[in-house]
Steps between C-alpha positions, in 0.01 A plus 500: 500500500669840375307823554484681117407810360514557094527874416355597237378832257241615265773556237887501468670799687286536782787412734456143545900416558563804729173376717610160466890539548447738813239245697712193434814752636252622789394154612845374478608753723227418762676160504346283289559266243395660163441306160543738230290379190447672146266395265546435100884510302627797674897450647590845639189554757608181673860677555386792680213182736839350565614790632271616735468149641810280469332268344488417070247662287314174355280592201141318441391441166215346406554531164854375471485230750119433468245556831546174668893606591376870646378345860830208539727817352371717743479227791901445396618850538299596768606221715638571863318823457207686703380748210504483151439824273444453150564800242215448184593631160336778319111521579353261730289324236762546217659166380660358203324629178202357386509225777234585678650537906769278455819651681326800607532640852152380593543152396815441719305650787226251419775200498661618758123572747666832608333794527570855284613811624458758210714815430347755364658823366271789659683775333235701301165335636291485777157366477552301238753274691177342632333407137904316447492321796183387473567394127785292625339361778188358325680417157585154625313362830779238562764755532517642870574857502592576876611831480655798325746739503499845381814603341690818364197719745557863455400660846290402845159660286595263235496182705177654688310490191646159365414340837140665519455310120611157634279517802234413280646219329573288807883428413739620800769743430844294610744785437530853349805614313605839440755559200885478530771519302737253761264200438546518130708247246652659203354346174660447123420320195393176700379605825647571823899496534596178638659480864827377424520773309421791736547300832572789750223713332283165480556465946426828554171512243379175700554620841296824382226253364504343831463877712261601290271183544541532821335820485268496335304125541359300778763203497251329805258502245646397204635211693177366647349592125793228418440222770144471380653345190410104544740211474597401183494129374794485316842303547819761446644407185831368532818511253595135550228359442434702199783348314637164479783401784855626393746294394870458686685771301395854587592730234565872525241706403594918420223742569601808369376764791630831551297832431480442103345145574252585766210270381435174631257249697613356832340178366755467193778477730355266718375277246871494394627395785213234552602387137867423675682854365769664721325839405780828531379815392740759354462900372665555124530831621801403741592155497784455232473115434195259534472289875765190523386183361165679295331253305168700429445876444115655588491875418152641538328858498655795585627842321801419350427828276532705758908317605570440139814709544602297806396159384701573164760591638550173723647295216679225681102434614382534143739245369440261804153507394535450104769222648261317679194529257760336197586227707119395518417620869154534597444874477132613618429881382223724558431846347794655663706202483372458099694844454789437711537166222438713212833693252417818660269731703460837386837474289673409831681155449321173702592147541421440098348173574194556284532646143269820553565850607243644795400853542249705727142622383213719532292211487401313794416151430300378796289188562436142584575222295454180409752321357613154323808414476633445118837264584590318731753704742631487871169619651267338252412217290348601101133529593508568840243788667635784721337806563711845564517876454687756294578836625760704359585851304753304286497338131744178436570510116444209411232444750556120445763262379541225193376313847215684681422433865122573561242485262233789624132501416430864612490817427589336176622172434884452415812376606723686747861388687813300452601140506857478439678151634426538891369851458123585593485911466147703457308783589203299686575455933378170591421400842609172568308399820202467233793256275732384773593250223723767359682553783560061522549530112803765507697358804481186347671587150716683744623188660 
């Protein structure tokens, strides 16, 4: 039994991570246990959970690693704890396109039998917070909205006339937030900066999170509003017995890590290691030679355009990569790790693993995806089903080899990635607690 709350919005923007971040930093400091939970693809909210509770961000997908994972997922990360909070994703009822609720706020909350605390930015109404509440509250009778919180309020007249509105609409008031400028995370062309990327400012941006929570809501009540949540039935899902039993040898496994390689599921790492890997993560930013003894390379998301100056410039890396990918390594690479493969990155030399040149864009490619694989490669047998996302400002040219990875059905159909001798490289993040035999399937041409 873990006491949860899953914060949630009307829309994107309304300040769900700074709500979300500071309570899980706020509760944490009143001594307890906090399980910091984000739903749908995202990797760099998790950073800043992990940071205000000491514990590791742990995403919930529905769509990636289907509902029936979302309640052992949860069960697993949140073990040991006495509170869960779980960040949603964009609206509450938003999910992935044209799928009706699936991965959408709401229908984790519904998996999960927690109930909703909405945040709602107040800035430029008053009345009309009520009709929006209301609307939320009656849109789907199985979701329990338990609360809201008023966010970016502009004065103590302000939040008079908000709370005089939601009198009538029998929803409590958990917490009013006033605007500041120390809560806030500086954005670019993905979302917020990563943590390992601004750590100092990151501590300091939590710990105002946390003060101003502590302002501004009733903790006492959002934590009985969170004990009310019932037992779930569901048995914590486990990496061992997701993937067959190791053999003796116990390869080395890189991670590339580091602040240009920031995204990444807990779950890949310790489906790894459940596989039988030795897994050793390393940054291409600083570390001049791959970990002793590597027999497998996994490079996933990051923004490796934003170090391409640094990560060119490391060439003894470079060449221990190309090294290792000729000799017919497993090499896993995501998105970031798909440009780090590639000739070069914004005319910037890379590892030249892959014969195509990468380059940044003004166009945002964003989305799920569901995805077959064409060959047979280290994570996949010809035929086999994963589902993913892309999300990136960057164009690969060609965006797939004489060997494609994936075969994608939408937006469009086509081909799209790289199978080169042990090398798996694409645009589309895959989560591999919903395929832990990818995880069994790499360490094993690693040994």
């Amino acid at each position: 039994m873990v006491a949860r709350l899953v914060i949630a919005a009307p829309s994107s923007g309304a300040g769900k991570t700074t709500v979300a971040t500071g309570l899980m930093a706020a509760f944490a400091g009143r001594g307890l246990a906090v399980s910091p939970h984000k739903v749908g693809p995202d990797y760099i909210d998790p950073g800043y959970h992990a940071l205000a509770t000491g514990r590791p961000g742990r995403n919930l997908d529905a769509y990636m690693c289907g509902p029936e994972l979302i309640a052992p997922l949860f069960a697993h990360g949140a073990r040991g704890c006495e509170l869960a909070v779980v960040e949603g994703v964009m609206g509450l009822y938003d999910g992935a396109a044209g799928q009706g609720e699936l991965a959408s706020t709401a229908q984790v909350a519904k998996l999960l039998r927690a109930p909703v605390v909405l945040v709602v930015d107040a800035s430029s109404q008053s009345r009309s917070v009520a009709a929006l509440v209301h609307g939320f509250t009656s849109f789907d009778p199985h979701v329990r909205l338990g609360g809201v919180i008023l966010n970016k309020v502009a004065s103590d007249r302000h939040e008079e006339l908000l709370r005089e509105a939601l009198e009538e609409s029998g929803v409590p008031v958990l917490g009013v937030l006033r605007r500041a400028p120390a809560v806030e995370t500086p954005s670019r062309h993905l979302g917020l900066v990563p943590v390992a990327e601004r750590r100092t400012a990151a501590v300091a941006a939590v710990a105002a999170q946390a003060e101003q929570v502590r302002r501004g809501c009733d903790l006492d009540a959002l934590l009985a509003l969170a004990r009310t949540a019932p037992p779930l039935d569901a048995e914590p899902w486990s990496p061992p017995v997701s993937v067959e039993p190791p053999g003796s040898a116990r390869p080395v496994v890189a991670v590339a890590g580091g602040p240009a390689f920031t995204f990444s599921y807990a779950e890949h790492t310790e489906l790894l290691a459940a596989a039988g890997a030795e897994v050793v993560t390393f940054d291409p930013l600083r570390d001049e030679a791959l970990p002793e003894g590597t027999r497998g390379l996994v490079i996933g998301g990051g923004f490796p355009e934003m170090y391409g100056a640094e990560l060119s410039a490391n060439a003894s890396l470079r060449a221990a990569v190309a090294e290792l990918a000729a000799s017919g390594a497993p090499v896993a690479a995501e998105c970031a790790g798909l440009l780090y493969l590639a000739r070069s990155l914004d005319g910037r030399p890379m590892c030249g693993v892959l014969d195509a040149e990468a380059r940044m864009s003004e166009r945002l490619t964003l989305g799920y995806r569901d995805a077959v694989a064409v060959n047979d490669s280290v994570l996949a047998p010809a035929g086999a089903r994963m589902r993913g996302h892309e999300f990136h400002r960057t164009v690969v040219e060609p965006g797939a080899g004489a060997v494609p990875a994936w075969g994608l059905r939408l937006p469009v159909r086509r081909v799209e990635g790289f199978v080169q001798r042990g090398v798996h490289a694409s645009y589309v993040h895959t989560h591999w607690a919903g395929a832990p035999e990818a995880a069994a399937r790499f360490v094993e041409h690693c040994r």
